[in-house]
MITITI-709384 format. One line per field, with one value per residue (C-alpha): x, y, z; residue number from 1. Coordinates in steps of 0.25 Angstrom, whole numbers, plus 2048, in hexadecimal, padded with zeros to 3 digits. Layout:
N
X: [X:...]
Y: [Y:...]
Z: [Z:...]
k: [NUM:...]
***
This chain:
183
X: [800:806:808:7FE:805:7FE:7FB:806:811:80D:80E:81F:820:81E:825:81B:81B:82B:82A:820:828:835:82C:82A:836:83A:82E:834:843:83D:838:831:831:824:81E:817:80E:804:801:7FE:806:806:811:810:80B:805:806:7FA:7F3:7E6:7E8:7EF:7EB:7EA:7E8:7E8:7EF:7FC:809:808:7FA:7FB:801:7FF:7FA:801:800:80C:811:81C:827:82D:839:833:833:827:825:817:80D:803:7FD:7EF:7E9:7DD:7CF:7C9:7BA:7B6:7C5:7C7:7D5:7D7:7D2:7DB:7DD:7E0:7EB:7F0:7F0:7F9:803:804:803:815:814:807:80C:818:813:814:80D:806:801:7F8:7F2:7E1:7DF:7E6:7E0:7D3:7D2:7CF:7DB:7E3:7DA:7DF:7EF:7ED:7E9:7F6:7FD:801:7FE:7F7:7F7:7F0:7E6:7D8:7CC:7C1:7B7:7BD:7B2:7BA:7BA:7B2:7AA:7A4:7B1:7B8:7AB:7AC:7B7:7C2:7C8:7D5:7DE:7D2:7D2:7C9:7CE:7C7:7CE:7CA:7D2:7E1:7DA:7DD:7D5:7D8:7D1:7D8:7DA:7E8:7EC:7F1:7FD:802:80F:815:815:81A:82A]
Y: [800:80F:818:828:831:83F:84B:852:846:843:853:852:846:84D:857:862:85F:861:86E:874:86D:875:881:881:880:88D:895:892:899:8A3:8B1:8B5:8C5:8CC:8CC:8BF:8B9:8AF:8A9:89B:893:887:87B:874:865:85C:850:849:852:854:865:865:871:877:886:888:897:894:88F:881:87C:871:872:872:881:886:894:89B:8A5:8AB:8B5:8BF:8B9:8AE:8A3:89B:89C:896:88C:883:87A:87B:86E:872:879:875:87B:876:878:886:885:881:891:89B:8A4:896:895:8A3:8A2:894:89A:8A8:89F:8A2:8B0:8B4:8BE:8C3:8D0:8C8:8CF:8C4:8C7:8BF:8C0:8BF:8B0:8B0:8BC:8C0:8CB:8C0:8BB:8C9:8CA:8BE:8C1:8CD:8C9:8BF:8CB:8C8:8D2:8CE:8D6:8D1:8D1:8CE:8C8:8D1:8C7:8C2:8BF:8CA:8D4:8E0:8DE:8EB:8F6:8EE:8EA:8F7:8F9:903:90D:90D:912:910:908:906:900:8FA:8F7:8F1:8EF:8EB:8E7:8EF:8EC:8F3:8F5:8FC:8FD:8FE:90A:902:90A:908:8FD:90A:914:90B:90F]
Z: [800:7FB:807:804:804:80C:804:80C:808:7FB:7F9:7FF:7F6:7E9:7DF:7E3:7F2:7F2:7EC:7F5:802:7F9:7F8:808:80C:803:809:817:813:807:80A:7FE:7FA:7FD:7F2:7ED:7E2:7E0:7D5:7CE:7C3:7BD:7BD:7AF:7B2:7A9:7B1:7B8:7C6:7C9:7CA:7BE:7B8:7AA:7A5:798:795:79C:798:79E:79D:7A8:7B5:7C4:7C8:7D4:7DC:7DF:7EA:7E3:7EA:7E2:7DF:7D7:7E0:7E5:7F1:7F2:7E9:7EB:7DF:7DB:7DB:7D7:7D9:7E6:7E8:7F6:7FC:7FF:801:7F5:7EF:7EB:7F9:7FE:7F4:7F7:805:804:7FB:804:810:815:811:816:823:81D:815:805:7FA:7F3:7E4:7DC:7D0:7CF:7CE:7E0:7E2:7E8:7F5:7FD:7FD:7FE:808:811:80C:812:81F:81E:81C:80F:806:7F7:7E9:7DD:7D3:7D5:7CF:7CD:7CF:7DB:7E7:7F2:7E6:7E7:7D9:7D7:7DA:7CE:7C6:7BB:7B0:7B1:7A7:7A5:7B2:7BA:7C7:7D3:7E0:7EC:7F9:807:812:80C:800:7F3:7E6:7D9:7CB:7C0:7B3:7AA:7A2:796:790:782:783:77C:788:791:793]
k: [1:2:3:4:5:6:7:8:9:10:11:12:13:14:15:16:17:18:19:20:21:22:23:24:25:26:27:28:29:30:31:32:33:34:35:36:37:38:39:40:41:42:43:44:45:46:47:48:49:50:51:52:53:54:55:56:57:58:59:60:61:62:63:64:65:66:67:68:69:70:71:72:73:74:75:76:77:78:79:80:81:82:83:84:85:86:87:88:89:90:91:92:93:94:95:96:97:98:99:100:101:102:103:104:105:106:107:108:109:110:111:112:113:114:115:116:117:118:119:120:121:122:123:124:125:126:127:128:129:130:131:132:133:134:135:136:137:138:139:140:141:142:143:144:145:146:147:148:149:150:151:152:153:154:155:156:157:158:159:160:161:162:163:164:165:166:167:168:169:170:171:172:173:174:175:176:177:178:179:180:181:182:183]
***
């Protein structure tokens, strides 16, 4: 009869489980700058996995999706592999996945930015309160977002702003300059 192995020792046995116990270990000696970015990638893998994903308009079709803290030096300093949409789990949603990866820099005064996909006040919200500061764009049809301040269009250099408590929004709209007066 073949021993099981646990989640947690079948995760130390594998390729991936190494690199993460690697990643740990930098984490405990690294001091990553301030500044801090979130966002998601995808490591080609055509092989056979269950959360094998594919997307059609990148580079490398198929892969396994991660999301990554990155420091400013380029380094890696966080990720966590999506496996997957999980409906009834709540720890598996989005703020979840932001608060794991900010998880070791949360207290220290990192500004994190993400792009609209991680972002929602929400999340600012509870970074904030980590004392972590957040910067990045934001779904307009976000639930947190206030729907009629940034409902109407704007003319060119236009903008509208919206703030409560530590939380900034802002609307605008780019003066597009020719290529030619640009020096």
């Amino acid at each position: 009869m073949q021993r099981q192995l646990g989640d947690s020792q079948a995760m130390t046995h594998s390729k991936f489980g190494q690199l993460l116990t690697l990643m740990t270990k930098f984490q405990d000696v690294y001091a990553p700058e301030e500044q801090l970015t979130i966002d998601e990638a995808i490591c080609p893998f055509r092989g056979r996995i269950f959360f094998r994903v594919y997307i059609k308009g990148k580079p490398h079709k198929y892969g396994i999706k991660m999301f990554e803290l990155w420091a400013k030096s380029g380094y890696v300093y966080n990720l966590e592999v999506y496996t997957g949409a999980h409906p009834t789990n709540s720890e598996h949603n989005m703020a979840f996945s932001v608060d794991r990866l900010c998880n070791k820099i949360k207290g220290k005064d990192h500004c994190v930015y993400m792009d609209r996909w991680f972002s929602s006040p929400k999340i600012f919200d509870h970074l904030w309160s980590c004392q972590t500061k957040t910067v990045g764009t934001v779904m307009p049809n976000r639930k947190e977002m206030p729907k009629q301040a940034f409902a109407g269009k704007l003319k060119k250099g236009e903008k509208i702003s919206r703030q409560l408590d530590h939380l900034l929004a802002i609307k605008w709209k780019d003066i597009c300059l020719h290529p030619n007066h640009w020096t």
